[in-house]
C-alpha positions as CSV (number, residue, x, y, z in Angstrom):
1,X,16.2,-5.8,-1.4
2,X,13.5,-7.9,0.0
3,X,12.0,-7.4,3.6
4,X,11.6,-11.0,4.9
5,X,8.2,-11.5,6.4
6,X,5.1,-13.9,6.3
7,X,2.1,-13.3,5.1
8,X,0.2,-16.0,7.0
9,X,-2.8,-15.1,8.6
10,X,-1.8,-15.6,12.2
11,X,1.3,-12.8,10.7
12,X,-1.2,-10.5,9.6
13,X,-3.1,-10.6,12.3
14,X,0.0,-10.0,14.6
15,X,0.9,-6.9,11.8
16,X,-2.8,-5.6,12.3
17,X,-2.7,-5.2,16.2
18,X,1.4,-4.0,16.5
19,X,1.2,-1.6,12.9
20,X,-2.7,-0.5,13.6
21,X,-1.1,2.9,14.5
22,X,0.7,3.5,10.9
23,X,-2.1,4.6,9.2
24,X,-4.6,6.8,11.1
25,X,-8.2,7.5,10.3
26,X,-6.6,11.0,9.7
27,X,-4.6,9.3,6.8
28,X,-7.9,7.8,5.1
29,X,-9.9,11.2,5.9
30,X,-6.8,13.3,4.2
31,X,-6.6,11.3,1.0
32,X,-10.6,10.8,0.7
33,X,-11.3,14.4,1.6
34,X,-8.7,16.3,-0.5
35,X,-9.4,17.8,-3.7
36,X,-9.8,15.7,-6.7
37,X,-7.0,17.2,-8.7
38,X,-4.7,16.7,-5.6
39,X,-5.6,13.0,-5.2
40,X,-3.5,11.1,-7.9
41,X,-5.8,8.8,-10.2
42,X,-2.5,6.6,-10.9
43,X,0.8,5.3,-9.8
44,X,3.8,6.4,-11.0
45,X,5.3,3.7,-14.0
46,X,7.4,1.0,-12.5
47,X,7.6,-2.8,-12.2
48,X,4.7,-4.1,-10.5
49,X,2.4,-1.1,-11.5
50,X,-0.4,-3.4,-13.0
51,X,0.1,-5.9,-10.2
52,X,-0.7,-3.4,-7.5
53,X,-3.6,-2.0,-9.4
54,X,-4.8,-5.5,-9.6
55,X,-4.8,-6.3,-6.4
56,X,-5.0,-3.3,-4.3
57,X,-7.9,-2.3,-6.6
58,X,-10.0,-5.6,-5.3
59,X,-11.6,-3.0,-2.7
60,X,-10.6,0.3,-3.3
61,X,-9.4,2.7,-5.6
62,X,-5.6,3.9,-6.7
63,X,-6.4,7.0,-5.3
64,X,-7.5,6.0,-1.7
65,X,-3.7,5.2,-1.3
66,X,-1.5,6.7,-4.1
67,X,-0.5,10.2,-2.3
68,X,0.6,8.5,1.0
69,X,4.3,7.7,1.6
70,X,5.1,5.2,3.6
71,X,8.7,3.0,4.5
72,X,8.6,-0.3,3.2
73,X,8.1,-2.0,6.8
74,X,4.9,0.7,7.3
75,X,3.8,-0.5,2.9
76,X,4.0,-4.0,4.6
77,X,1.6,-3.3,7.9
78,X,-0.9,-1.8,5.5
79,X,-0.8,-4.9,3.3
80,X,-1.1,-7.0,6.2
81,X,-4.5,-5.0,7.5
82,X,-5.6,-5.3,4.0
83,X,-5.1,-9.0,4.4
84,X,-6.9,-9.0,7.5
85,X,-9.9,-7.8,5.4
86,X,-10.2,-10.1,3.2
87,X,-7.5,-9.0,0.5
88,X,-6.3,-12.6,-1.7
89,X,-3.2,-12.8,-3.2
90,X,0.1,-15.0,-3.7
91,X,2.7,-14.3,-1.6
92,X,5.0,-14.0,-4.4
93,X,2.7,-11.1,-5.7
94,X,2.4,-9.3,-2.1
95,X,6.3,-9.2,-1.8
96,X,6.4,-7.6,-5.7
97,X,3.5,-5.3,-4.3
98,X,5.5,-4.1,-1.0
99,X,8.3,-3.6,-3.4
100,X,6.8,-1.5,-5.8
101,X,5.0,0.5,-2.8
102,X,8.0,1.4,-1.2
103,X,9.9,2.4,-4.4
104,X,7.4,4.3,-5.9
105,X,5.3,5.5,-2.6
106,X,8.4,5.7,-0.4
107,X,8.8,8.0,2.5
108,X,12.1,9.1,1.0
109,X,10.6,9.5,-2.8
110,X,10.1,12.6,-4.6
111,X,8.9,11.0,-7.7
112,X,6.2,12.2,-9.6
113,X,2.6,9.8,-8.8
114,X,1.7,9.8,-12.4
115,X,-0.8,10.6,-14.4
């Protein structure tokens, strides 16, 4: 199921300020500082793998992101920050992103990251 949402830049703006809270500096400094074999170097298989790779990969690596868990609404403040910094895509391939996130990098999921 789709979340409906914009990804305008006056909307990601407005996602930057209200979700700025949903991931903490804490959250960078735990995934960049924890042990290379604990930091997954890929996502788990699943439509929209490569897309997310792709795009997320403009800036940083799989691994800056791939052990958080997040709901689909938080996946969706992160891609709107991301926006705010300069990340480009098509709206059609943000929404196939945010899906892929929150099935794959879910709160809720126990799934494997990969390998």
């Amino acid at each position: 199921m789709r979340t409906v949402f914009a990804w305008s830049a006056g909307i990601g703006a407005l996602i930057l300020a209200v979700g700025a809270s949903a991931m903490t500096q804490q959250d960078v400094r735990t995934a960049s500082s924890a042990p290379a074999a604990a930091v997954p170097s890929s996502l788990p298989e699943g439509e929209g793998r490569a897309l997310t790779q792709q795009i997320c990969g403009q800036c940083h690596s799989v691994g800056v992101f791939a052990s958080q868990r997040h709901t689909q609404d938080e996946w969706n403040e992160v891609i709107g920050r991301m926006m705010a910094k300069g990340m480009t895509a098509a709206d059609d391939d943000l929404y196939d992103v945010s899906d892929y996130l929150a099935a794959h990098l879910g709160k809720d999921d126990a799934k494997s990251t990969g390998g």
